[in-house]
Every structure is written in C-alpha cells, then in structure tokens.
N, CA, C and O of each residue as an XYZ file, in Angstrom:
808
protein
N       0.826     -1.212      0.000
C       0.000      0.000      0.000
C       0.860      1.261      0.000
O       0.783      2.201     -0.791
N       1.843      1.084      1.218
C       2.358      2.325      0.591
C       3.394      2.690     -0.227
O       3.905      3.810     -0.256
N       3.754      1.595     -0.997
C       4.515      2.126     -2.781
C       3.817      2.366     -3.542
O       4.208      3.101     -4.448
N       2.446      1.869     -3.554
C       1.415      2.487     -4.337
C       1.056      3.867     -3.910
O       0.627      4.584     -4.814
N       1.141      4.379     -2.743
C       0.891      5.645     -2.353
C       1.764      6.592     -3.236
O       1.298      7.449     -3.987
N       3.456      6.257     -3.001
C       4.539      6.460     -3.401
C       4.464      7.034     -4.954
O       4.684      8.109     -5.513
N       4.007      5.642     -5.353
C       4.110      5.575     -7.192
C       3.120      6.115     -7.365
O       3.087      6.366     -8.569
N       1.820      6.643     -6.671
C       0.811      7.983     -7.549
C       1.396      9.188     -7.032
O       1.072     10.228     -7.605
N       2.101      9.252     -6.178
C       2.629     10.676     -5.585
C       3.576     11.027     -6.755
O       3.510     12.137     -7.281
N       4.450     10.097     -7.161
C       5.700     10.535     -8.574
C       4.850     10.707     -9.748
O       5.138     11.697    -10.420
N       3.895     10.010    -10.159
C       2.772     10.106    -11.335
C       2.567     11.686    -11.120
O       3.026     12.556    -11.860
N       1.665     11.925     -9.781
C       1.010     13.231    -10.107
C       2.243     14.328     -9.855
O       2.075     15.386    -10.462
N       3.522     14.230     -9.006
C       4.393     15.321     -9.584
C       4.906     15.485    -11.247
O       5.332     16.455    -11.873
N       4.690     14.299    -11.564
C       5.616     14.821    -13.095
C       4.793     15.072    -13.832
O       5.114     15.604    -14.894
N       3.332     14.768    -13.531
C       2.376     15.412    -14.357
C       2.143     16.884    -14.065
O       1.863     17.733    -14.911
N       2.276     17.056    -12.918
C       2.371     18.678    -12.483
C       3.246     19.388    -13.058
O       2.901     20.468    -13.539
N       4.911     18.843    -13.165
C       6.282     19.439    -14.039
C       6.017     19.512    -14.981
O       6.395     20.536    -15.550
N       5.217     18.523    -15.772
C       5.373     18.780    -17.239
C       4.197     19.769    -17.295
O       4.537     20.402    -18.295
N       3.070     20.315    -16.904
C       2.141     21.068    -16.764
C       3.097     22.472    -17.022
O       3.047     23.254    -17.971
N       3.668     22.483    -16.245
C       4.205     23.930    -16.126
C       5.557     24.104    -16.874
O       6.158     25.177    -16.935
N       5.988     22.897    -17.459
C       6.958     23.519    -18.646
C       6.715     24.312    -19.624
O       5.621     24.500    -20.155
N       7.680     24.774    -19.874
C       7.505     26.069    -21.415
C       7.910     25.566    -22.795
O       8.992     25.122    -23.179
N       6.623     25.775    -23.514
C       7.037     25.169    -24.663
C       7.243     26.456    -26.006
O       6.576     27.467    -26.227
N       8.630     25.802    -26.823
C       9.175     27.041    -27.065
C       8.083     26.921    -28.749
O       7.869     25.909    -29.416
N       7.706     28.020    -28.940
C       7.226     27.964    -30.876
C       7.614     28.545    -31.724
O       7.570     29.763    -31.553
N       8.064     28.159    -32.773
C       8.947     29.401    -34.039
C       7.968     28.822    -35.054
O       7.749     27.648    -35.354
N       7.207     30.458    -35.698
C       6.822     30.538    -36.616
C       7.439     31.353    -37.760
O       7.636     32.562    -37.887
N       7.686     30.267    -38.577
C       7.789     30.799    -39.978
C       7.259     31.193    -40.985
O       6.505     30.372    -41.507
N       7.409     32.662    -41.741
C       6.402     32.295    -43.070
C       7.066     33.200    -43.930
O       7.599     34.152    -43.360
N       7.192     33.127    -45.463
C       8.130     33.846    -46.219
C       7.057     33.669    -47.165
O       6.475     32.596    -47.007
N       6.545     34.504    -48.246
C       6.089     34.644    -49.453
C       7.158     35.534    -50.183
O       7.740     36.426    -49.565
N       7.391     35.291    -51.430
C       7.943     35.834    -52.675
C       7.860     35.810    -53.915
O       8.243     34.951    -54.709
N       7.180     37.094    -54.128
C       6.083     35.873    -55.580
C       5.217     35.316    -55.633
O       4.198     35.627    -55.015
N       5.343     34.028    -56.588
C       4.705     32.683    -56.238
C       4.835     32.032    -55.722
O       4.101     31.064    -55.923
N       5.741     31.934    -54.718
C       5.789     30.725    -53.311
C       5.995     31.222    -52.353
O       6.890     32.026    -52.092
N       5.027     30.727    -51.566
C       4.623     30.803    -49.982
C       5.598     29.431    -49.383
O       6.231     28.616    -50.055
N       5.478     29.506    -48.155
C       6.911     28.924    -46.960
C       6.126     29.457    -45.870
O       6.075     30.653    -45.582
N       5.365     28.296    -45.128
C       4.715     28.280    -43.799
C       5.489     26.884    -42.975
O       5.535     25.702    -43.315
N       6.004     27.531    -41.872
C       6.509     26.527    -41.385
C       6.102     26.754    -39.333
O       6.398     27.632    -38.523
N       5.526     25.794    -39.262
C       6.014     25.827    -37.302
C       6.073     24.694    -36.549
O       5.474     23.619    -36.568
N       7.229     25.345    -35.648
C       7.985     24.088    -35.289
C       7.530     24.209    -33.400
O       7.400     25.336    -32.922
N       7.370     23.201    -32.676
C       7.133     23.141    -31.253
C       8.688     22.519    -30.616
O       9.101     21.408    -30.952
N       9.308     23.262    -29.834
C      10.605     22.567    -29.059
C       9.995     22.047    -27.070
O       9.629     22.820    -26.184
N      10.088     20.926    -27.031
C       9.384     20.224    -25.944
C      10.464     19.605    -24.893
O      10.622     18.493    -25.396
N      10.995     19.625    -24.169
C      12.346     19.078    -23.475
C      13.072     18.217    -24.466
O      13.229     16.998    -24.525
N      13.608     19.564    -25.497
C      14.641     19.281    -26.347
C      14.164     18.433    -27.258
O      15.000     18.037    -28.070
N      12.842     17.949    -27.396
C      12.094     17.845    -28.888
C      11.494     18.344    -29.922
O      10.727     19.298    -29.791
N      11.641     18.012    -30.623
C      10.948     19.187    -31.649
C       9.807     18.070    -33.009
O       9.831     17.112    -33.781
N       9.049     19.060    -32.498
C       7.889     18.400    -33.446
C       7.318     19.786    -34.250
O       7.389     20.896    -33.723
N       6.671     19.534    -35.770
C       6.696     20.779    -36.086
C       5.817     20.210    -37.295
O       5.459     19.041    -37.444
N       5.547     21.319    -38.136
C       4.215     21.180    -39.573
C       5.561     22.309    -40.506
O       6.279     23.213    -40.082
N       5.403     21.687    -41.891
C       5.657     22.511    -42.634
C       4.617     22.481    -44.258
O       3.881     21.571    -44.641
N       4.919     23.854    -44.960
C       3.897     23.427    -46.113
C       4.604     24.960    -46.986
O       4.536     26.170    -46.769
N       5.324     24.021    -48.119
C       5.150     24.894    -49.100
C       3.822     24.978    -50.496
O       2.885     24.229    -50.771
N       4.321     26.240    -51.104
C       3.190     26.131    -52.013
C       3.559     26.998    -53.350
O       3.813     28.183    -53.133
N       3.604     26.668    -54.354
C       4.127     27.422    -55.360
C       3.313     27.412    -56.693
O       3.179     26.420    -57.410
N       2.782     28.662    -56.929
C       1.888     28.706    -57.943
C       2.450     29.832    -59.406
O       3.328     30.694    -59.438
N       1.491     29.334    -60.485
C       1.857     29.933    -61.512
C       1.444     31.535    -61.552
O       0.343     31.904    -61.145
N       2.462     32.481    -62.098
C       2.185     33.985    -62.164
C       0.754     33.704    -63.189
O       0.665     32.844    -64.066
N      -0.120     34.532    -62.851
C      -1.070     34.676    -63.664
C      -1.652     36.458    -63.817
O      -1.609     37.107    -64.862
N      -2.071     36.859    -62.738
C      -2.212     38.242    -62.455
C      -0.939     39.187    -61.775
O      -1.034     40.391    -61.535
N      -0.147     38.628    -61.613
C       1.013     38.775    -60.728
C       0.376     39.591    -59.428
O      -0.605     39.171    -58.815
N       0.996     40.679    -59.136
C       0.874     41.945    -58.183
C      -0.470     42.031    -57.991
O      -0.732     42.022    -56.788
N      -1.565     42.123    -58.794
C      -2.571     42.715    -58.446
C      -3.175     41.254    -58.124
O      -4.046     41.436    -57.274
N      -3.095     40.011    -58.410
C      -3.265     38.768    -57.476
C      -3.143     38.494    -56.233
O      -3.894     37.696    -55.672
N      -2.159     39.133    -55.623
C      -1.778     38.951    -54.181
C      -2.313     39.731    -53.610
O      -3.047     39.233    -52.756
N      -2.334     41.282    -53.656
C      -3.440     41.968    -53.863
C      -4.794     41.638    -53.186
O      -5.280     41.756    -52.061
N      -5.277     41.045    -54.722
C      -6.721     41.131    -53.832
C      -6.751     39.627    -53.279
O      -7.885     39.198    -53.062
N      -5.723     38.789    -53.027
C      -5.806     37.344    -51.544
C      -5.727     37.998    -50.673
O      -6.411     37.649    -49.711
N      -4.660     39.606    -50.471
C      -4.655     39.728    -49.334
C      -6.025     40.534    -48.504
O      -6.522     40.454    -47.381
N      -6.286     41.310    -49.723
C      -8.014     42.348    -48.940
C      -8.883     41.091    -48.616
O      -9.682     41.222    -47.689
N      -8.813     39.549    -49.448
C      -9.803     39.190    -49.350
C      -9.737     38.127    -47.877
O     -10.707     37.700    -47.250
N      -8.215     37.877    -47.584
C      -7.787     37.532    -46.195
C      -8.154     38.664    -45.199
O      -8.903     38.365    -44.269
N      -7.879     39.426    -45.264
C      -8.683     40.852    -43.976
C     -10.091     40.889    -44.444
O     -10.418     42.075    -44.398
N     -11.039     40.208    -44.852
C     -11.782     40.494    -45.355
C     -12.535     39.188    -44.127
O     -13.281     39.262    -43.151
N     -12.022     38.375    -44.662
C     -11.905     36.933    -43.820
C     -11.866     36.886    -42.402
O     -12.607     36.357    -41.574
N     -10.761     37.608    -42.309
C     -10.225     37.788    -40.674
C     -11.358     38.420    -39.558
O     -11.670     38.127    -38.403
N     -11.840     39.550    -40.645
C     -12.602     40.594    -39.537
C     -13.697     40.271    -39.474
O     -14.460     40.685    -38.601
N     -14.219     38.957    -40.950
C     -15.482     38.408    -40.512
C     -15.345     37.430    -39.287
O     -16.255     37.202    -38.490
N     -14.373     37.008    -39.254
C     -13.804     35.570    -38.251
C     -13.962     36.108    -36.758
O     -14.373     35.636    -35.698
N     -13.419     37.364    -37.205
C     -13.194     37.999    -35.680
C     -15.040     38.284    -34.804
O     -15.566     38.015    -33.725
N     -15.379     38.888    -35.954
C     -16.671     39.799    -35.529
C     -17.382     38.141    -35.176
O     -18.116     38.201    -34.190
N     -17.332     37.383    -35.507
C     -18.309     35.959    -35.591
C     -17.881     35.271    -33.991
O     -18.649     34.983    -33.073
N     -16.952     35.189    -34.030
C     -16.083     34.750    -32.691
C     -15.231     35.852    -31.389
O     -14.306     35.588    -30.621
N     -16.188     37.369    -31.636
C     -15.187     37.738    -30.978
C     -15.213     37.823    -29.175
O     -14.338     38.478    -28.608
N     -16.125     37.213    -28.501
C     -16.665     36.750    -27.665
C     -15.388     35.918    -26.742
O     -14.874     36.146    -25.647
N     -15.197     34.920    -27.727
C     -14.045     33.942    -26.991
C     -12.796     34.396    -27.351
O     -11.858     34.375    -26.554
N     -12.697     34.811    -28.494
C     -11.476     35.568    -28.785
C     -10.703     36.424    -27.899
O      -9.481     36.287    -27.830
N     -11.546     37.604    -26.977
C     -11.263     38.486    -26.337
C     -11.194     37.902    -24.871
O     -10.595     38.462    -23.954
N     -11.768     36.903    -24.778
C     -11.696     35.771    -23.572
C     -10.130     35.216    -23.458
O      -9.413     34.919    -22.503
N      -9.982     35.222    -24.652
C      -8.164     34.393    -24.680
C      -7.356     35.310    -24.499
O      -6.531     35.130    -23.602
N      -7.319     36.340    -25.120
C      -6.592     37.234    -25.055
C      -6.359     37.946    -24.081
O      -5.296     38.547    -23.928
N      -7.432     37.979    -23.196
C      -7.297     38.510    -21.694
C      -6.767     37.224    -21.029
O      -5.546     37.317    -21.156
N      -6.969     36.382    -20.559
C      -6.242     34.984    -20.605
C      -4.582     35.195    -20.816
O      -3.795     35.693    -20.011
N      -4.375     34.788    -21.824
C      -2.850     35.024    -22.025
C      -2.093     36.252    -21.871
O      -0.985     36.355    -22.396
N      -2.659     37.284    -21.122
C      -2.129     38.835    -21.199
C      -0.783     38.274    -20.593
O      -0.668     37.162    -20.076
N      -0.060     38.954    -20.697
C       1.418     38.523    -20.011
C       1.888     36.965    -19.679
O       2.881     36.754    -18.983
N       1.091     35.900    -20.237
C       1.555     34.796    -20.150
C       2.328     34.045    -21.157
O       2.867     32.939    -21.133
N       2.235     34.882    -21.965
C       3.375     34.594    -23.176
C       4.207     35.868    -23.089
O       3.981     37.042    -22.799
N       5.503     34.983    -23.547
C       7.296     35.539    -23.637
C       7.294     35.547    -24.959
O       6.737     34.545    -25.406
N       7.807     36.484    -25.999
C       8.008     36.388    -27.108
C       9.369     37.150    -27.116
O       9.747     38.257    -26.730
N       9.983     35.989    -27.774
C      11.470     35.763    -27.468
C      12.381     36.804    -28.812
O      13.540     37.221    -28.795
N      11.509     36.933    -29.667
C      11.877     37.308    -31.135
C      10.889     37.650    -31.965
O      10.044     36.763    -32.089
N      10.698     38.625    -32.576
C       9.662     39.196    -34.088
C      10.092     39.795    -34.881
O      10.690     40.844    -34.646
N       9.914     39.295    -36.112
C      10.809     39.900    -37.020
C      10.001     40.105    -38.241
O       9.559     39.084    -38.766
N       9.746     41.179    -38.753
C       8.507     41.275    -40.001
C       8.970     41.788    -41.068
O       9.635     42.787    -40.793
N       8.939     41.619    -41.921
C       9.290     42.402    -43.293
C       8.906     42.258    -44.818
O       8.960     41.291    -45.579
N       8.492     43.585    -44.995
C       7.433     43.627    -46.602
C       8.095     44.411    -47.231
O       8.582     45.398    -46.680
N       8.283     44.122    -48.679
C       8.399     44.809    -49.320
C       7.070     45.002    -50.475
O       6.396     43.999    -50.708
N       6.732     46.290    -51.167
C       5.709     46.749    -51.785
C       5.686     47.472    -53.177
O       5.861     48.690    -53.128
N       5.567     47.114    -53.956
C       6.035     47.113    -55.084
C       4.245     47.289    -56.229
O       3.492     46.318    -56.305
N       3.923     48.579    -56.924
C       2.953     48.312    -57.741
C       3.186     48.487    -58.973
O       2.250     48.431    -59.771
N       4.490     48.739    -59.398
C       4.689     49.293    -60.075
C       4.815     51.089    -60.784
O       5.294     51.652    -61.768
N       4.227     51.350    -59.836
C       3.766     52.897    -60.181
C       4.642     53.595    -58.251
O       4.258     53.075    -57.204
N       5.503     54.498    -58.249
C       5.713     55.210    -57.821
C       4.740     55.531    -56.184
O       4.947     55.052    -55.070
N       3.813     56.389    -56.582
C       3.069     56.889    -55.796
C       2.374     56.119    -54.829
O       2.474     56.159    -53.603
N       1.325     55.086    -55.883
C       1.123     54.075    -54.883
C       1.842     53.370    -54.190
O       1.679     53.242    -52.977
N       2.425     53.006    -54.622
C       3.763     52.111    -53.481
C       3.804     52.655    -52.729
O       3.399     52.082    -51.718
N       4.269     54.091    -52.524
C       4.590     54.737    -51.351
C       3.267     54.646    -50.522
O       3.143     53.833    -49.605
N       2.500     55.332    -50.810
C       1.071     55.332    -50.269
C       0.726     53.848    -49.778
O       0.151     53.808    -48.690
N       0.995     52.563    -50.429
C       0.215     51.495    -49.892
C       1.608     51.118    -48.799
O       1.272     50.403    -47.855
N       2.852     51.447    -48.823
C       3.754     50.795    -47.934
C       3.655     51.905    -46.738
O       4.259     51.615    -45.705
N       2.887     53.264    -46.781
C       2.358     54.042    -45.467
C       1.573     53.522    -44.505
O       1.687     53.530    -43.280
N       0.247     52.785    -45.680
C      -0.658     52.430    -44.860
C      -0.517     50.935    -44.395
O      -1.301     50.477    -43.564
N       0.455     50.209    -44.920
C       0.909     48.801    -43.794
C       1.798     49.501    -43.093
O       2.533     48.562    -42.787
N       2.241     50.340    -42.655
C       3.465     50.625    -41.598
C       2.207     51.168    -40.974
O       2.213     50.515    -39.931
N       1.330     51.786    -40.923
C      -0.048     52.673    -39.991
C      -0.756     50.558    -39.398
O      -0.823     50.162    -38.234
N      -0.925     50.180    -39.976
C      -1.637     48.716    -39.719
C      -0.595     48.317    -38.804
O      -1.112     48.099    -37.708
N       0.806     48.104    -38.784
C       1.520     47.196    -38.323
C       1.992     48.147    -37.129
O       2.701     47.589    -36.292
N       1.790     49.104    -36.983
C       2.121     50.187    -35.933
C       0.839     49.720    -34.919
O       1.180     49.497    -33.758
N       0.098     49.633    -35.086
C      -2.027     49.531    -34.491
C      -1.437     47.555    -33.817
O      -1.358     47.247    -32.628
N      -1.172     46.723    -34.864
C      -0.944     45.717    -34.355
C      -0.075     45.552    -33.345
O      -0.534     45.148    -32.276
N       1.227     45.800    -33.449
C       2.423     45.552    -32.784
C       1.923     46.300    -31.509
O       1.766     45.483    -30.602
N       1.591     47.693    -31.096
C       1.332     48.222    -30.143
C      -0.214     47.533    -29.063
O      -0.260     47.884    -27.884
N      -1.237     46.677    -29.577
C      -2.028     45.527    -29.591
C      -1.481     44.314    -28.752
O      -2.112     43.774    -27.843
N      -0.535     44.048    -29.073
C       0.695     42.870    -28.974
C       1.474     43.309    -27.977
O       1.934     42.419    -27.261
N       1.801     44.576    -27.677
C       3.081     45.025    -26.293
C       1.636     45.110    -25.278
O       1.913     44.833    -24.110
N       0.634     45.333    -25.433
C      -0.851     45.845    -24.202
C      -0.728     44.082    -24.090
O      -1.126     43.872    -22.944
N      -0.434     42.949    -24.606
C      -0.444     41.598    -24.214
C       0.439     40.696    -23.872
O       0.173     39.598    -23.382
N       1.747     41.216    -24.169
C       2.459     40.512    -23.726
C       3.870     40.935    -24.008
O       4.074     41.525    -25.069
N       4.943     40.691    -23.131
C       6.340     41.363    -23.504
C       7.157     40.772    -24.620
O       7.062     39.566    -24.846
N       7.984     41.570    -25.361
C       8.591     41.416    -26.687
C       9.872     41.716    -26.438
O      10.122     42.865    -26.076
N      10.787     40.895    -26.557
C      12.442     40.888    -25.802
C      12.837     41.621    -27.108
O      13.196     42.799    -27.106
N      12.764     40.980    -28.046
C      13.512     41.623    -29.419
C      12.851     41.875    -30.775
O      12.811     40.909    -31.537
N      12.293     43.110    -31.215
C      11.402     43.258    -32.242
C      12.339     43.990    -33.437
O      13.257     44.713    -33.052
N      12.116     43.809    -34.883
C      12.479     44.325    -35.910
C      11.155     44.163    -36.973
O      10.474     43.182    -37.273
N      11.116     45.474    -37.365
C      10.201     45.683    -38.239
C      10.406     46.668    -39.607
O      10.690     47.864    -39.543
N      10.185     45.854    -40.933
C      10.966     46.677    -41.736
C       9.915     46.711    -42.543
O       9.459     45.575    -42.667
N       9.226     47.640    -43.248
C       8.086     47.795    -44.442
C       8.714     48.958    -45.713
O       8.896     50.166    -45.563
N       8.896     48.324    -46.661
C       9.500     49.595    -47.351
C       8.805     49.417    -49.279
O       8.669     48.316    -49.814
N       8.558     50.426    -49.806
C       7.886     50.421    -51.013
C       9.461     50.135    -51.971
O      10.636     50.406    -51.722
N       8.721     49.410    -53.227
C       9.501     49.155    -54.010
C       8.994     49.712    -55.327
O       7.951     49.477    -55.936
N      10.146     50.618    -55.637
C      10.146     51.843    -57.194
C      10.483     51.035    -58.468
O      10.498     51.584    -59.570
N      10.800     49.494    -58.272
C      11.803     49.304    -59.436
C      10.578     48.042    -60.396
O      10.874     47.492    -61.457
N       9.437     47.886    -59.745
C       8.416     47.156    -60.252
C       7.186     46.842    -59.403
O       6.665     47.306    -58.388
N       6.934     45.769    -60.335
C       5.319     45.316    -59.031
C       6.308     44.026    -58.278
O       7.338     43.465    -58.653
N       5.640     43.912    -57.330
C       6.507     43.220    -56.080
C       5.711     43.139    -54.762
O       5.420     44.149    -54.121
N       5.399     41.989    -54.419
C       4.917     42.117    -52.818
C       5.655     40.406    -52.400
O       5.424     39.294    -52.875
N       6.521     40.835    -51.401
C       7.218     39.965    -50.496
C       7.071     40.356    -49.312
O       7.141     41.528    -48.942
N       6.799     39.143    -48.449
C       6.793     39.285    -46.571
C       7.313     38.174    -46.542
O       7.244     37.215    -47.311
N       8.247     38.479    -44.900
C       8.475     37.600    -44.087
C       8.427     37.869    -42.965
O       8.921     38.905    -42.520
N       7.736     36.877    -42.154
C       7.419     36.893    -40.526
C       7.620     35.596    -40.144
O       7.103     34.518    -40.440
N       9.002     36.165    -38.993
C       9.858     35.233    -38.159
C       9.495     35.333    -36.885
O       9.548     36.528    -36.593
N       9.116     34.627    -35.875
C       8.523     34.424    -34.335
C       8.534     33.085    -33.774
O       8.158     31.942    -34.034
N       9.380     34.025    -32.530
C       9.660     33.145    -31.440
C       9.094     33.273    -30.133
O       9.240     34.293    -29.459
N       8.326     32.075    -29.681
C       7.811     32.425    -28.398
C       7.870     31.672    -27.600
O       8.574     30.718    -27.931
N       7.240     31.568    -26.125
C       7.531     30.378    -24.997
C       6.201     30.818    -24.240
O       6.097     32.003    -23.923
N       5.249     29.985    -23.956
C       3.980     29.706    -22.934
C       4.435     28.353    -22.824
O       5.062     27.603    -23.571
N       3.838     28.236    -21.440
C       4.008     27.095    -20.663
C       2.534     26.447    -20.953
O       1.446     26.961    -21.212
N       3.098     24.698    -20.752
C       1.986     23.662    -20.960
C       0.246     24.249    -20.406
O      -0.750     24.279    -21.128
N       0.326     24.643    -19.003
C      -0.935     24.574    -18.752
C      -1.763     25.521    -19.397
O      -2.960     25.242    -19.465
N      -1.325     26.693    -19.935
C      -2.169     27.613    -20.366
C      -2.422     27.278    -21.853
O      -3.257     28.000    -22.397
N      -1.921     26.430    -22.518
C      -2.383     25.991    -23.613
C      -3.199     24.877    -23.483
O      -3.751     24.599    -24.548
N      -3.433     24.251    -22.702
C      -4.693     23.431    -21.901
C      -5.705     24.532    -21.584
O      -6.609     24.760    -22.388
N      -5.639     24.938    -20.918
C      -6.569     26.002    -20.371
C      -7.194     26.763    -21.071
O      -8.404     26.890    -20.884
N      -6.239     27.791    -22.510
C      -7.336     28.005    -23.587
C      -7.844     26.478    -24.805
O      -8.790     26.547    -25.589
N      -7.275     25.711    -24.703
C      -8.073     24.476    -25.373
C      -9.386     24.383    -24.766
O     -10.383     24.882    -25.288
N      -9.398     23.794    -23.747
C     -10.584     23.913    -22.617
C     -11.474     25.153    -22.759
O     -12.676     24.972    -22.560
N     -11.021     26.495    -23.102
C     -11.472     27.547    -23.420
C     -12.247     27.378    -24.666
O     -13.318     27.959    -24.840
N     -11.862     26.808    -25.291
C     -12.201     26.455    -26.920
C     -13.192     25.539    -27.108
O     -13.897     25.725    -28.100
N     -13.317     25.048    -26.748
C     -14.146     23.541    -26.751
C     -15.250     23.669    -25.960
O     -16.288     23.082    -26.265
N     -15.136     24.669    -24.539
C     -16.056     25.312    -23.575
C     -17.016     26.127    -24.699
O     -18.195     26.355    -24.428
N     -16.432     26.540    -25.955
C     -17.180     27.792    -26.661
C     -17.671     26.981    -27.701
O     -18.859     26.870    -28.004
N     -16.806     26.470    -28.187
C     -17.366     25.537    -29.395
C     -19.059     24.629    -28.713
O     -20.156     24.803    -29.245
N     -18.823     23.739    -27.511
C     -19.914     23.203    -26.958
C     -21.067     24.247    -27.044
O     -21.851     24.355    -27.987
N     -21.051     24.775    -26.246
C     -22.146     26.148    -26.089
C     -22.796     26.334    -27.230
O     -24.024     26.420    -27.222
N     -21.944     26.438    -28.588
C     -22.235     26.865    -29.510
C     -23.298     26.092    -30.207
O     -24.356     26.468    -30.710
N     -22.633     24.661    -30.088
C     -23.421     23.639    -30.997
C     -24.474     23.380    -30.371
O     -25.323     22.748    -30.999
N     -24.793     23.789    -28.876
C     -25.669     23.170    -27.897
C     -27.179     24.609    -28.254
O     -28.409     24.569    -28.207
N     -26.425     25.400    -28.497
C     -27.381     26.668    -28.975
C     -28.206     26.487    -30.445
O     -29.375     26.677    -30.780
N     -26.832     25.962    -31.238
C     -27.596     26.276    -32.402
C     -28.826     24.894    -32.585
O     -29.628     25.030    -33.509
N     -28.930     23.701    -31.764
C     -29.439     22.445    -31.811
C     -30.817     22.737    -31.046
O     -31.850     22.070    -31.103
N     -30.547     23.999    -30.256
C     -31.673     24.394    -29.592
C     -32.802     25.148    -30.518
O     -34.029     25.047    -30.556
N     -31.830     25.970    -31.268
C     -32.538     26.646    -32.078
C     -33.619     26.133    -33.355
O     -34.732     26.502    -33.729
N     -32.670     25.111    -33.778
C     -33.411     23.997    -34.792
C     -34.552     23.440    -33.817
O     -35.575     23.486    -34.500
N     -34.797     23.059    -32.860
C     -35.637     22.646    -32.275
C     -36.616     23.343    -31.844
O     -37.645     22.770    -31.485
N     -36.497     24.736    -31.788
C     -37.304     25.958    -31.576
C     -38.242     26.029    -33.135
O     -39.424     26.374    -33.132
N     -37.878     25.842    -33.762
C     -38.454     25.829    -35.361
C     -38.703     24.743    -35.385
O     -39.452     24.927    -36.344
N     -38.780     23.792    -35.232
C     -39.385     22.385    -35.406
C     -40.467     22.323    -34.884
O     -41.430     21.754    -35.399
N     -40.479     22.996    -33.591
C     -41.805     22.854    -32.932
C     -43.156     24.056    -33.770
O     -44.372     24.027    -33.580
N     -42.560     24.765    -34.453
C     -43.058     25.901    -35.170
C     -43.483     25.512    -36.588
O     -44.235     26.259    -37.214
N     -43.022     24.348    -37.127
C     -43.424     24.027    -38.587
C     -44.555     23.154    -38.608
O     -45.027     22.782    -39.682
C-alpha cells in the first residue's frame, strides 16, 4: 500500500512538471512571388515536433493577385473575428502577459509598379503594423522586435516575411483548449436548440 501511495505521488508530480513547462514555438512564413513557406515548429524538453507546407503557384495576375488574396484575407479575418469575438477576447485577456516572445521579425516589401502608390500602400501597412504591434506590447512582452516595411520603385513586387519566437508554458495551452471547446460546446448546444425551436413551429 504504501509504494502504491509512493508511485501515484511521482505520477502526479511529473504530471504537475510537465504542466508547467515552457514550450518554445517558431513561426515561420516567407512569401515571394509565387511561393509561400509556412513553417512551425514546437521545441518540448529538447524535442521538436513541427508542420511545414510549401506552395508554389503559376504567375497569372502577378501583383494585383496577391493583392486582392490579401483584402480578401482581412476580409476573412474581420469576418472571423466579428463571428467569434466573444471567446477571442476571452483568450486574449487569458494570455495577457503569459506569453514571452522571445523574437519578431517582419518584413514587406511593396512594389505596384507605379511610384506613388507604393509609397502610399507601404504608409498604410506601416499605420496597420504600428495599431498591431502596439495591440501585442498591451499583451504581452517582446524581448527583441524588428520591423521593416518599405515600397519598391523598381516594379510590381509584394514579399513578406514573418519570423517568431515564443515560450507559454503547458498549462495555459490546456486552459485556452478547454477555453475552446467550452465555446465551441455552447455553440453547438445553442444552435441544436434553435433547430428545435423551429421544429416545434413548422
């Protein structure tokens, strides 16, 4: 009886240690052109497990292609946001200072071919990425940031890369999972209600 006491007492400490380890994440992503480079990697007591995915497509519209993926990605986003922003703002208060971000590193270049606009569209991502980044210090501390946005005179051209490094510990990525799944339930449990509210009505 009591090595069995023993042997759940070592069970539930190392389940507690590993709870509160920090797990490190580097996100990668490079577009140039036609190929995109999404990569992220998880480092776990000196393991590393990770997703990568390239993607390389044919010029067809060039510049004004990427263009409108990207209005139609913010387009996306702010519907995503406005749809979910309930739990969203739940996490985010959640993780306020519980993530370390070890490294950020961003950089666009902007290219329309035409002079003026360039300048003008590489103003208004440095005004966007100024609104974000300052978003991002109200949540959490940033050891080392570089941020470079600059228009390009010599053609059409849109290249980014965003490099990030960060460290949250095990439990709080449990905790917003649990967060997630707490919202997701609710959700499905609402909308099943609702169908049933009209069922009784037809």
């Amino acid at each position: 009886m009591f090595y069995r006491i023993i042997f759940v007492l070592i069970i539930l400490i190392l389940i507690i240690m590993v709870f509160f380890v920090k797990i490190k994440i580097v996100i990668e992503y490079r577009k140039g052109g036609q190929n995109d480079h999404f990569e992220v990697a998880f480092f776990v007591l000196k393991k590393r497990f990770g997703y990568k995915k390239n993607k390389s497509t044919e010029e067809k519209d060039g510049i004004l292609t990427d263009y409108k993926k990207l209005i139609k990605n913010i387009e996306k986003s702010r519907n995503f946001y406005q749809k979910n922003k309930e739990i969203i703002m739940k996490i985010l208060n959640y993780i306020k200072c519980r993530i370390y971000v070890e490294r950020l590193e961003f950089k666009a270049v902007i290219g329309t071919g035409d002079a003026s606009s360039a300048a003008i569209l590489a103003g208004v991502a440095w005004s966007l990425a100024g609104i974000l980044f300052s978003i991002l210090h109200s949540f959490t501390n940033v050891k080392n940031k570089k941020v470079e946005i600059r228009p390009d005179f010599t053609g059409k051209k849109f290249n980014v890369e965003l490099y990030c490094i960060f460290k949250v510990k095990i439990v709080y990525i449990i905790v917003i999972g649990l967060m997630i799944l707490k919202h997701l339930i609710k959700a499905k449990v609402g909308f099943t209600n609702v169908k049933r509210s009209i069922a009784v009505y037809k």
